[in-house]
N, C-alpha and C positions, 0 to 999 in steps of 0.2 A: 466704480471701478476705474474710470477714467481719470478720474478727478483726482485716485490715489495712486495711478502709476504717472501721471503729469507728475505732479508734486512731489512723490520721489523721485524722480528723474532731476527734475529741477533742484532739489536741496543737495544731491550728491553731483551733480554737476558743478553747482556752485560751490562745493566740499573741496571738490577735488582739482581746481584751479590752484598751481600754485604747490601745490602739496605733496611730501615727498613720492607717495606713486607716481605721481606724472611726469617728477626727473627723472625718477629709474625708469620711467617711459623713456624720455630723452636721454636717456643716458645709456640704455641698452640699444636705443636704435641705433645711438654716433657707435656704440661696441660694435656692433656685429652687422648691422644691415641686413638684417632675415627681420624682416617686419610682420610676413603670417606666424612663424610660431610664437614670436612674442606675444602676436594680439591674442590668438590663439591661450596661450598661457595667461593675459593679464582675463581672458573673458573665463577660464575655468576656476582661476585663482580668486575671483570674484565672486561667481556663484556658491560656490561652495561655502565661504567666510560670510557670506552677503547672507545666504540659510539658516548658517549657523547663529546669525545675530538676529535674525527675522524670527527665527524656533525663541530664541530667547525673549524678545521682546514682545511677541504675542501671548505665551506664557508670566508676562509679568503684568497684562493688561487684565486678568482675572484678580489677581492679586491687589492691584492701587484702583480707587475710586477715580471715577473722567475726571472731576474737578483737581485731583491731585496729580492725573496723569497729566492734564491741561497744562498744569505750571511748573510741572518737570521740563513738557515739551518746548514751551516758552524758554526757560532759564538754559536748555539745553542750546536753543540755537542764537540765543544770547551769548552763548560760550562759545560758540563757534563760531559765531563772528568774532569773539575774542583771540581764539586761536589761529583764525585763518591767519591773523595778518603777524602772525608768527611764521620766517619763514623756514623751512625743512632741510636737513641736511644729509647726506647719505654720504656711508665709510663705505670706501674703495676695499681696502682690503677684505671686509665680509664678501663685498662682489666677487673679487679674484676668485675666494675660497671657494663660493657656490659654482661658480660658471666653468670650473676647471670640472666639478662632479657631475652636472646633468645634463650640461648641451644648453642651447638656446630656448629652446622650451621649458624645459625643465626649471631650469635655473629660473626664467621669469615665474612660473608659477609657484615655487618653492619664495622667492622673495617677494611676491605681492601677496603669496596667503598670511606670510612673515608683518609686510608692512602694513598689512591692514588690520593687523589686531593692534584694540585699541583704538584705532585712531579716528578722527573727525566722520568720516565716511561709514564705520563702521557701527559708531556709536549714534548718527543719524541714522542705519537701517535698525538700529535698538530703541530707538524713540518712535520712528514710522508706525513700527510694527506694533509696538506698544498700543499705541491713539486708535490704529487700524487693523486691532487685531482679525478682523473677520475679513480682513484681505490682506493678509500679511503675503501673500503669495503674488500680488500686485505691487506691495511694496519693495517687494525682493528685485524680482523684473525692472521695475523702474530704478533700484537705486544699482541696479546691474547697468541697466541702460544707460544713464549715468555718468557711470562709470568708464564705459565705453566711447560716449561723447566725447569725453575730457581725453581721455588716454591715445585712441587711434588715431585722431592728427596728431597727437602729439610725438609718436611711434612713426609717423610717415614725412614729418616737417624736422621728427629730432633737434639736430642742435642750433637748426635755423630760425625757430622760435625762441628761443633763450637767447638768442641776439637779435631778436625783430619786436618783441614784445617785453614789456616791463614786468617781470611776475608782481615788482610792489601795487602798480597799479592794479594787478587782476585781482591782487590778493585782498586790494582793498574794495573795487568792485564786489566780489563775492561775498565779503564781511556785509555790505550795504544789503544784501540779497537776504542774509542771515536775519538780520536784523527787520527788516519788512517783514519774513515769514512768522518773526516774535511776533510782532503787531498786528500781523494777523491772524492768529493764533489767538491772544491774546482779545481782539475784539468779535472774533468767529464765534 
């Protein structure tokens, strides 16, 4: 149990350096400076997406044999080391749109349940859950947690992190993290 909320914690932590959640982290803090409901918003908008990939990825662990799920898991975070160090861009005007209809909470949960489908973080709580389907509910938590690592300074540092820190570098960090978790994976 421990050993699967570490580990997702750590793969979506390393997910989500870098990656458009964590501007729209920084980019709703520099908007409005209400940092509770935002976190608030990015920790329901997470659960709930984080479930819904977890419900899936447990349900496909019946379906694929370990050794095939094995080297999905592997080629998956092979990928995401690929992806990470792709960096993410977010349109202004989708913002204006949402944040004039639901408020500071709102709006944040409405565009991280938005940007997380699909994406590196999302598709790692679809692999977790896969491998661990018999704790997929450990998976969820941790790749919640996770999520929350990366996001809440980033929500309370806002745009003073994106001029104190290099995202290439973290992005390339995190890809290095990706890429040990294949290996070990891989040799596990």
């Amino acid at each position: 149990m421990l050993e699967t909320l570490g580990l997702s914690t750590v793969v979506v932590a390393a997910a989500e350096i870098g990656d458009k959640t964590q501007l729209l982290s920084i980019f709703l803090a520099a908007r409005y400076r209400a940092p509770k409901p935002i976190i608030w918003g990015i920790l329901l908008a997470t659960i709930f997406n984080h479930a819904l990939a977890g419900a899936l990825g447990a349900s496909l662990s019946s379906l694929i044999s370990y050794e095939v799920l094995r080297w999905v898991l592997i080629v998956s975070f092979l990928a995401m080391a690929v992806w990470i160090l792709i960096p993410d861009k977010m349109e202004d005007d989708d913002f204006k749109k949402k944040a004039q209809r639901f408020g500071v909470f709102g709006t944040t949960f409405v565009l991280f349940f938005l940007a997380e489908m699909g994406d590196k973080t999302q598709i790692a709580t679809i692999a977790m859950s896969a491998r661990y389907a018999t704790e997929a509910f450990w998976v969820i938590a941790g790749t919640t947690l996770g999520m929350m690592i990366a996001n809440v300074p980033a929500v309370y540092l806002g745009e003073k992190i994106a001029e104190k820190i290099s995202m290439d570098w973290m992005r390339r960090i995190a890809a290095a993290v990706f890429v040990i978790l294949a290996v070990l994976t891989y040799f596990g």
